[in-house]
Every structure is written in C-alpha cells, then in structure tokens.
GUZADO-994174 format. One record per residue (C-alpha): residue in three letters; x, y, z. Coordinates in pm, 1 decimal, padded with zeros to 6 digits, always signed. Layout:
R   res         xx         yy         zz
R   Ala          X          Y          Z
...
***
This chain:
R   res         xx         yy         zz
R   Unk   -02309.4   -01959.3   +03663.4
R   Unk   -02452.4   -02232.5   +03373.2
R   Unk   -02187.9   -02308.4   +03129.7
R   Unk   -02292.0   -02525.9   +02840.1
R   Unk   -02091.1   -02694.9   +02636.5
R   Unk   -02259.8   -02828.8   +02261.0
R   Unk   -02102.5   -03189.8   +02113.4
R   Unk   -02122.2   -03328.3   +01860.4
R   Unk   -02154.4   -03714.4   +01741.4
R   Unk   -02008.5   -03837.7   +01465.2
R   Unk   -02195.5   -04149.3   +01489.0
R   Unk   -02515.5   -04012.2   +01535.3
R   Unk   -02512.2   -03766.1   +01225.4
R   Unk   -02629.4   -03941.3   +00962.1
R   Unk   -02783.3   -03570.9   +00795.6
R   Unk   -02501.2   -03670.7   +00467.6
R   Unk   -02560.8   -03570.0   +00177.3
R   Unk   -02771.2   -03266.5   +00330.1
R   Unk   -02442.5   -03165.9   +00526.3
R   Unk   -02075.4   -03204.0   +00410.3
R   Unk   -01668.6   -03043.4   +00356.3
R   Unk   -01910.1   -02740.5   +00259.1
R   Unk   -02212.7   -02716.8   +00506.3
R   Unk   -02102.8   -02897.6   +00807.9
R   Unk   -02314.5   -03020.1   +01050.8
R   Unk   -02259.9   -02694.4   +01317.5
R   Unk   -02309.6   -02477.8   +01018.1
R   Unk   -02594.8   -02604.5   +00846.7
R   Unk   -02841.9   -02295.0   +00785.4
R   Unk   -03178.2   -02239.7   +00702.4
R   Unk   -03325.5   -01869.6   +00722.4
R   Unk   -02998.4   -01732.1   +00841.1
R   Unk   -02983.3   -01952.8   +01166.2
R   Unk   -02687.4   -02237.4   +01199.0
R   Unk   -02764.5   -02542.5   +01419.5
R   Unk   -02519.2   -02429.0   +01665.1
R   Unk   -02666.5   -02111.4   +01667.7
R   Unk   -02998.1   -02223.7   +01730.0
R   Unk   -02897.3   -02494.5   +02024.8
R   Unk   -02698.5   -02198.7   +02168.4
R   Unk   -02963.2   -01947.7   +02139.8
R   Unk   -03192.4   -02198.8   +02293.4
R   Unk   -02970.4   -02317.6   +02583.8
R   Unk   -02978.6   -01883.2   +02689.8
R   Unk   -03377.7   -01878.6   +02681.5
R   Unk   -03322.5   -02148.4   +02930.9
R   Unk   -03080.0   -02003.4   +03130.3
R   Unk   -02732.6   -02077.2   +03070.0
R   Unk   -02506.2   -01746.4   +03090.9
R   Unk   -02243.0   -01902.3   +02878.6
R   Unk   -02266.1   -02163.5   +02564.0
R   Unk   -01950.4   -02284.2   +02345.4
R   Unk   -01944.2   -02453.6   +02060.9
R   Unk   -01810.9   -02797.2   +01931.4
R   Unk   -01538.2   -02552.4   +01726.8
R   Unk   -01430.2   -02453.4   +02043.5
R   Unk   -01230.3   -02692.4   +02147.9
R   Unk   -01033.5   -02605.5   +02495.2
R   Unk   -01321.1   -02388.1   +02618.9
R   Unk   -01602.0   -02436.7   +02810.0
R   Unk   -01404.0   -02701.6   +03006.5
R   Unk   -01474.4   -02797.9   +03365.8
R   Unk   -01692.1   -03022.9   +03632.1
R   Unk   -01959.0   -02857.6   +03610.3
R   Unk   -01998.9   -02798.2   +03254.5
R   Unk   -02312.0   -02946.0   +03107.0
R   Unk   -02223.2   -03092.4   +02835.5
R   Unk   -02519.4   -03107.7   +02579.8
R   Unk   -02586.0   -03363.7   +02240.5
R   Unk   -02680.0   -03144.2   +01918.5
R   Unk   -02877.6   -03431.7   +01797.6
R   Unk   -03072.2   -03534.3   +02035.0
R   Unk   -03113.0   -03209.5   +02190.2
R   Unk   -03302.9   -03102.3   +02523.5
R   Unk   -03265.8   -02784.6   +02702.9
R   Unk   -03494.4   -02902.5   +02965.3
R   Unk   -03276.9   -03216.5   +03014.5
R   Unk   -02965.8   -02986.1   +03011.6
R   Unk   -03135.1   -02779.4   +03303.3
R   Unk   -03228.0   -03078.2   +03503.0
R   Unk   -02884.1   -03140.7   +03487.1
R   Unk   -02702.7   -02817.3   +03616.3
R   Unk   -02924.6   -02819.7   +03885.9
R   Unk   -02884.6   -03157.7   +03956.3
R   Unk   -02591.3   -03026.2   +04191.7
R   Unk   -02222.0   -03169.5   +04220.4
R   Unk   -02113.6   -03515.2   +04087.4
R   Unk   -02056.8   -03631.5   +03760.5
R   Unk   -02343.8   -03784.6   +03569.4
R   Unk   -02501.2   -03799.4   +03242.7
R   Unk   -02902.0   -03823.9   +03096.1
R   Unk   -03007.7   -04071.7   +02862.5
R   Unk   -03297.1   -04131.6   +02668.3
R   Unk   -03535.1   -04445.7   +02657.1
R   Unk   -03346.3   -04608.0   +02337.5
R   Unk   -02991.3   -04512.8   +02545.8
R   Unk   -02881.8   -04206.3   +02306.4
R   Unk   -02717.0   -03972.7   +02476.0
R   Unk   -02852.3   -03653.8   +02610.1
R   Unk   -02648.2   -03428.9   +02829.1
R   Unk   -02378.9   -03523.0   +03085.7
R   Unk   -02145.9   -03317.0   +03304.0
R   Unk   -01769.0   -03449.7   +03469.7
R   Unk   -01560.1   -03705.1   +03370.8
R   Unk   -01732.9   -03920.3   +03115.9
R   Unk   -01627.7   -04245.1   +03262.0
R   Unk   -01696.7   -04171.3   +03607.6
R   Unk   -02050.4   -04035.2   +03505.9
R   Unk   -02371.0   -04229.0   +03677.6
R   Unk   -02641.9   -04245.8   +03407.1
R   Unk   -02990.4   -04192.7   +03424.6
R   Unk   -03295.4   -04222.5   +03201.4
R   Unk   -03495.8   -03957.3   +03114.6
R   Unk   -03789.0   -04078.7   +02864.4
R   Unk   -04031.0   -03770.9   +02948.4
R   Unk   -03851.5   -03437.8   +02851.8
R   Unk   -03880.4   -03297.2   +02531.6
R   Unk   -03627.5   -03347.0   +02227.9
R   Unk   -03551.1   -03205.7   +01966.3
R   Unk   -03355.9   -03478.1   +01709.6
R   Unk   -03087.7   -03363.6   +01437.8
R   Unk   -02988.2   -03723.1   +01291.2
R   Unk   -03162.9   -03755.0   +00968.3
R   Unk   -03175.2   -03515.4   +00667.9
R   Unk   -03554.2   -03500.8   +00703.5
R   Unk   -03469.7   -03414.7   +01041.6
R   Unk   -03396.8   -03080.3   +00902.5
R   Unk   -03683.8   -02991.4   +00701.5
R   Unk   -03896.5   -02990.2   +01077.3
R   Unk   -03597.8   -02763.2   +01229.0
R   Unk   -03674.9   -02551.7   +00941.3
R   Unk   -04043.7   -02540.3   +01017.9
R   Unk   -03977.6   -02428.8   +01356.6
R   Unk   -03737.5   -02196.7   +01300.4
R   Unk   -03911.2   -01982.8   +00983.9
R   Unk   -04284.7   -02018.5   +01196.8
R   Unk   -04381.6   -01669.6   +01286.8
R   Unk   -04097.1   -01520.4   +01071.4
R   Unk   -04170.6   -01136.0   +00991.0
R   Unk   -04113.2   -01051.1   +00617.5
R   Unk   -03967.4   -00707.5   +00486.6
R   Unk   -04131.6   -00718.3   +00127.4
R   Unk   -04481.1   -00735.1   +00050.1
R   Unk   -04746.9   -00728.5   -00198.9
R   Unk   -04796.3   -00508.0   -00460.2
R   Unk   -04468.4   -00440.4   -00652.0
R   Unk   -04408.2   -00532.6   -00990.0
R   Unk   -04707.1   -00777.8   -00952.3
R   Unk   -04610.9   -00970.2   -00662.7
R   Unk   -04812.9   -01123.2   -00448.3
R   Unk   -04753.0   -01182.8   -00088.7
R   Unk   -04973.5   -01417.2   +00077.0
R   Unk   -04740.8   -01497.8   +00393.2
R   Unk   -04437.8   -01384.4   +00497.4
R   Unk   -04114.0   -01319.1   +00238.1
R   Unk   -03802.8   -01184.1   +00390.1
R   Unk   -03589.7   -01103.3   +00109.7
R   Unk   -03207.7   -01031.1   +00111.3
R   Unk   -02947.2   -00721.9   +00036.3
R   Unk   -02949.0   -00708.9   -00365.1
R   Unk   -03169.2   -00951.0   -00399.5
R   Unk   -03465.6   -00942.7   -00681.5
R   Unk   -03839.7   -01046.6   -00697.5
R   Unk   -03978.0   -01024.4   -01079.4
R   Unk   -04331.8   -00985.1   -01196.4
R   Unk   -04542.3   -01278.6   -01161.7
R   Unk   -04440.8   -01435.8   -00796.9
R   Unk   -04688.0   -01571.1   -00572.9
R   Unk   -04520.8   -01622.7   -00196.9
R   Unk   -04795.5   -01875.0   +00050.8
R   Unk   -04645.6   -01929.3   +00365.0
R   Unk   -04304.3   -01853.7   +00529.0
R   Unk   -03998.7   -01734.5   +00240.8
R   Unk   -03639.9   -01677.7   +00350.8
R   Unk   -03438.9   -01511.9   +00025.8
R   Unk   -03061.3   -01488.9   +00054.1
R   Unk   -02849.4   -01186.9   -00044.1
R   Unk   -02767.4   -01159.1   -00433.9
R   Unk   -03074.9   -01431.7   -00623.3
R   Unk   -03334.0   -01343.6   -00865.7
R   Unk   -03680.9   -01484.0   -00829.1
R   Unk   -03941.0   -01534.5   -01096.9
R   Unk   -04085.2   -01420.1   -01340.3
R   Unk   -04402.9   -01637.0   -01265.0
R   Unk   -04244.5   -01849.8   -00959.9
R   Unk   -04475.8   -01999.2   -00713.1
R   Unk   -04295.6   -02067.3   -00316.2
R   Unk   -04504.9   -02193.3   -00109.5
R   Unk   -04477.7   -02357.4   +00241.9
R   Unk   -04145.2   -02287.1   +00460.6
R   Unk   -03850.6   -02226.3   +00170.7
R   Unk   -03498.9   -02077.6   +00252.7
R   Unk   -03281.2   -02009.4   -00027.6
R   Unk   -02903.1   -01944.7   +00051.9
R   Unk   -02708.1   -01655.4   -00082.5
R   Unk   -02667.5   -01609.4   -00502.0
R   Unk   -02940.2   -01830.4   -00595.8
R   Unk   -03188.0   -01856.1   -00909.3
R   Unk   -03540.3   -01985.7   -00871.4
R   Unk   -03683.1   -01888.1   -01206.3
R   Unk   -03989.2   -01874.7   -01466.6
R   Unk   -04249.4   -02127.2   -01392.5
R   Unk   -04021.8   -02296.6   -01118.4
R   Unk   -04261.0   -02416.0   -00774.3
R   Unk   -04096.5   -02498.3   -00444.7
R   Unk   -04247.8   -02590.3   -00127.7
R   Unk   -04075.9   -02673.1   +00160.9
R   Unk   -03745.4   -02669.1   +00039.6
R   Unk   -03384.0   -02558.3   +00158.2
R   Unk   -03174.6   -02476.9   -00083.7
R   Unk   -02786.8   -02385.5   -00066.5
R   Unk   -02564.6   -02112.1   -00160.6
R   Unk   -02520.1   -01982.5   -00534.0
R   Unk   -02793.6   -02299.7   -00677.5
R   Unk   -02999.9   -02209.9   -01006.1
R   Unk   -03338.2   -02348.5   -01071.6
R   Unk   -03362.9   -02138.0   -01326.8
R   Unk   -03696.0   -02260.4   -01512.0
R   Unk   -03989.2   -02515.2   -01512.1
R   Unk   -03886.3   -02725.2   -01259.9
R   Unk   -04016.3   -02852.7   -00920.0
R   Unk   -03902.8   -02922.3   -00569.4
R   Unk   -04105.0   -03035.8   -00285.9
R   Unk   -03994.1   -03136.7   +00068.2
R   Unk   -03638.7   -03148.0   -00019.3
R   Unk   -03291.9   -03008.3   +00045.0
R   Unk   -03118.8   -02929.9   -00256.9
R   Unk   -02716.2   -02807.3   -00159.9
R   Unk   -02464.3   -02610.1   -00242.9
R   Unk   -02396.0   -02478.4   -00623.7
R   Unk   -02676.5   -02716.1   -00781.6
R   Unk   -02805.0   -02678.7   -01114.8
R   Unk   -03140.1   -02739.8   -01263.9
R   Unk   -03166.3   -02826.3   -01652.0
R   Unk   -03491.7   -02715.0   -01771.8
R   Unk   -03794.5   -02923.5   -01661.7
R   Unk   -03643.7   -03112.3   -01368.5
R   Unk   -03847.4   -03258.7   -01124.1
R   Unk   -03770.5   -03351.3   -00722.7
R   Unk   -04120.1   -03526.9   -00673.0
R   Unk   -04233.0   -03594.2   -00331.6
R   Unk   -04512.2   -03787.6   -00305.9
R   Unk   -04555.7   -04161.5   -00334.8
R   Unk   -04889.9   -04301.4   -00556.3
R   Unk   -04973.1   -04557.9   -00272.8
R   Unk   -04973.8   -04274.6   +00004.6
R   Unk   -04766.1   -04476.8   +00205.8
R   Unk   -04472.6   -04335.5   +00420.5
R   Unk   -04125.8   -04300.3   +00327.9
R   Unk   -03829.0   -04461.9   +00365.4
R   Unk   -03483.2   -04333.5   +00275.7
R   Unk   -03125.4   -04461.6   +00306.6
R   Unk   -02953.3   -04321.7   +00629.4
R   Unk   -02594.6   -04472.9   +00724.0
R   Unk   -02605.9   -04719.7   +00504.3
R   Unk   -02994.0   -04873.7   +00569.0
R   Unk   -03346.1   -04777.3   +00497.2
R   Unk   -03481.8   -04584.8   +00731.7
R   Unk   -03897.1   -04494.4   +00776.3
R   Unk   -03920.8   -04082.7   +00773.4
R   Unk   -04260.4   -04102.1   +00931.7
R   Unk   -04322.5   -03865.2   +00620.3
R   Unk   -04578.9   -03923.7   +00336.8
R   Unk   -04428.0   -03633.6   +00197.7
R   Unk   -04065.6   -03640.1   +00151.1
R   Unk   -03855.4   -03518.4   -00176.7
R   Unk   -03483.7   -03529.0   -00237.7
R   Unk   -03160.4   -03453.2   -00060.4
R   Unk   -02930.0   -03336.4   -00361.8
R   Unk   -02565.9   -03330.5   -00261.8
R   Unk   -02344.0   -03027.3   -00343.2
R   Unk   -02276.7   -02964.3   -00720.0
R   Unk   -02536.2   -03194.3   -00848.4
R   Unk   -02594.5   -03153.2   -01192.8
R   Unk   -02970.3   -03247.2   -01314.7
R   Unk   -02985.0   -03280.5   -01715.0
R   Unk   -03316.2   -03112.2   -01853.8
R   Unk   -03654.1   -03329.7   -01775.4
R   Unk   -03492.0   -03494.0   -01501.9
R   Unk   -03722.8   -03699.4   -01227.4
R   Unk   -03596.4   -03794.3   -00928.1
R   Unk   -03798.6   -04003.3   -00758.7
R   Unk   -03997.4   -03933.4   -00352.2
R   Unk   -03724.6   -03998.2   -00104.7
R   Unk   -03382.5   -04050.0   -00310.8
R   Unk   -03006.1   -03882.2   -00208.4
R   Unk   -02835.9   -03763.2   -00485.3
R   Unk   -02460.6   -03765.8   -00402.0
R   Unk   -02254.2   -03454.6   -00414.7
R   Unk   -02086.4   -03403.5   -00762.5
R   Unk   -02395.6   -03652.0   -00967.6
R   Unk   -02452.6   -03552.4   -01310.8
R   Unk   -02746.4   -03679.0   -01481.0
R   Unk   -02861.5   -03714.1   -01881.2
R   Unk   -03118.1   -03525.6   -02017.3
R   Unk   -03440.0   -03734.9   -01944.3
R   Unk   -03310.1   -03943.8   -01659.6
R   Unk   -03529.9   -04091.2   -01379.3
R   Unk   -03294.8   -04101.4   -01111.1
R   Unk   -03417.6   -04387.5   -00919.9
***
C-alpha cells in the first residue's frame, strides 16, 4: 500500500502576503480547491491509496512513508520513490531543494533528480499558474442570456450568489457563495472570487484571486493579482499590471527582489487592505495586511 505523507517548509514559503493567520499556506484556495487538496488529489491519480496532511501530525508515520514537499511538488518523483523499494532515501532537485524522501531523515541517501516534472508553490505568483491549471477546463453552471449576461467561457457561480445586467464573463470564472456581480462588470481570464464578495459597476478583473467577504464595489481594476481576505476598494482604484518598458518583473520575496519571469504581474494585497478612492498601485508591489491608503495615493 502507498502512503504519502505532504510537508511543509517554512523556509521555502515565501507566498506572504498572499497567505497568512487567515489563509494559510495548506488552505490557500482558488475555485474551491486548497493546496493540500490539490497535492492530495494528485498524489491518488498517481497511485497512492492513502495521503495525510501537514495538519496531521502523528499520522501517516512509518519507513515507508513517502514523504512529499508541497512546494516543490512531484508526484512522479514521489512514485519513483515508493517503488524505489526498502531503505531510507530522499530526491533532490538540481538547485538541492528538496523533493520527496522516505525513513529517517538523517539516515536518508540523497539523489538528484533534475528531469521529472515540478510543480513549485514558493512565490505568490506561484499561485496565479496553480490557478490556471486548476480552473482550465472548468464546467460553468450559468450561462448566457439572463438579465443581459453574457457568457463567453465558463462562469460557475455560487449558492445565493448574484449576476446583474451588464456582465461580460471571457474565459474561466469561479463565484463564491453569497457576492453580487455587476451591473456592467467585465471578468476576464482565470478569476476566483471567495465567498461574500462585491465586484461591482464598471469594475474589470483578469486573472485575479480574490479572498473571502472583499468589495470592489465600482470602477476599479485588477489584473494578475491576488487581492486577500476582507479588502476594500474606494472608488477608482487601480492594481495595474503591466510595466511601460515591457520588461519582466521583479517583486520582493523573503526579504529580496526576486524576477517573476512575468511581464504581466499585478499586486498581492494583504488581508484587510484598505485602498482610498483613485488609488494606483503600481505592476508587482505587496501591500501588507492591515495598509490603509489616502484617497489618490500611488502606492509605490
């Protein structure tokens, strides 16, 4: 039988202000779907009868437990390693991270592994690619032609939930439970929205993941950013993504700039960030958790 066993790194989570107390890193949801969920779900498709999280601590305990890295994660590499047979060892990859690894950790032989596939949760724009993955192929439950919406992807929209006249839906749109979209909102790209949000008249996202019980609740913008828990948007605020050079981004990531390999890349807005009306933040900025800003700010 293939146990799993999911860890997680302090050191090698550097997703802050994206995750927090409120949305830790296990937890962190787009569409519905948690991290751990998702590394579970994925470790079963490849085989593994049993998968415990890094909550449960005291289970999934034992030799021959594969023990697997939620951010650099590799089912195949977890794989090669249960059916690597008896011993303990562990799998890294070319730059030494950590992939999987089964018995005592200090008795472990390690090996390199440079040419399996791997999926990497470190950075916050880490998570706007999970979200991609996850949302592709999504099947909506609401469609066009009601109350002058217009469906031109895929919007699956939530229990008591509301869609008002005038929205326009390209691409993949996950709606929580309890928010009110539009009138006249534009989502477009791959956008979840968490449970009791607003995304109101004129307001465009694209790409976005937004927390629970946030209101963008008129003329603003988002693009390519993750915008947390119980955020507000004064009037006219603007998460800009895109630099006037075209070059690619860089953004602060424990505690140094780090290239995104993005030319596209908007904010991460900590949990109850307030934005004063007309407020531009800048491509590529974190906003930490609990910011307020004055009407007209550039947040640099």
């Amino acid at each position: 039988m293939r146990i799993a066993r999911l860890i997680y790194i302090p050191e090698r989570d550097l997703t802050f202000p994206a995750t927090g107390p409120e949305r830790p890193f296990h937890a962190f949801s787009v569409a519905g779907t948690s991290i751990g969920a998702y590394c579970a779900s994925r470790l079963r498709e490849a085989g593994f009868e049993a998968v415990f999280g890094p909550e449960e601590e005291g289970r999934g305990a034992g030799d021959e437990v594969v023990e697997v890295s939620m951010h650099d994660f590799s089912p195949e590499v977890a794989v090669w390693l249960a059916d690597y047979g008896p011993g303990a060892c562990e799998l890294r990859n070319a730059e030494g991270r950590f992939l999987a690894g089964k018995g005592v950790p200090g008795l472990r032989q390690s090996f390199v592994k440079g040419d399996m596939a791997v999926e990497r949760f470190v950075y916050p724009w880490d998570l706007l690619d999970w979200q991609e993955r996850v949302m592709k192929g999504m099947e909506g439950n609401t469609g066009s032609g009601k109350d002058g919406v217009h469906v031109l992807g895929n919007l699956r929209l939530g229990k008591d939930s509301i869609v008002l006249p005038g929205v326009v839906v390209e691409g993949y749109v996950w709606v929580g439970d309890g928010c009110r979209i539009g009138p006249n909102c534009y989502l477009r790209g791959y956008v979840s929205l968490g449970d009791g949000c607003v995304a109101g008249q004129g307001v465009e996202l694209k790409n976005c993941i937004v927390g629970d019980g946030t209101f963008i609740s008129h003329l603003s913008y988002a693009g390519d950013s993750i915008i947390g828990n119980g955020v507000n948007f004064g009037a006219g605020t603007v998460c800009s993504n895109f630099r006037h050079d075209g070059a690619e981004h860089r953004m602060m990531a424990g505690g140094r700039l780090v290239e995104t390999g993005r030319s596209k890349l908007g904010a991460v807005v900590g949990d109850h960030v307030r934005f004063g009306a007309n407020t531009v933040v800048l491509p590529g900025r974190m906003v930490p958790p609990g910011t307020w800003t004055m009407p007209g700010e550039v947040f640099r």
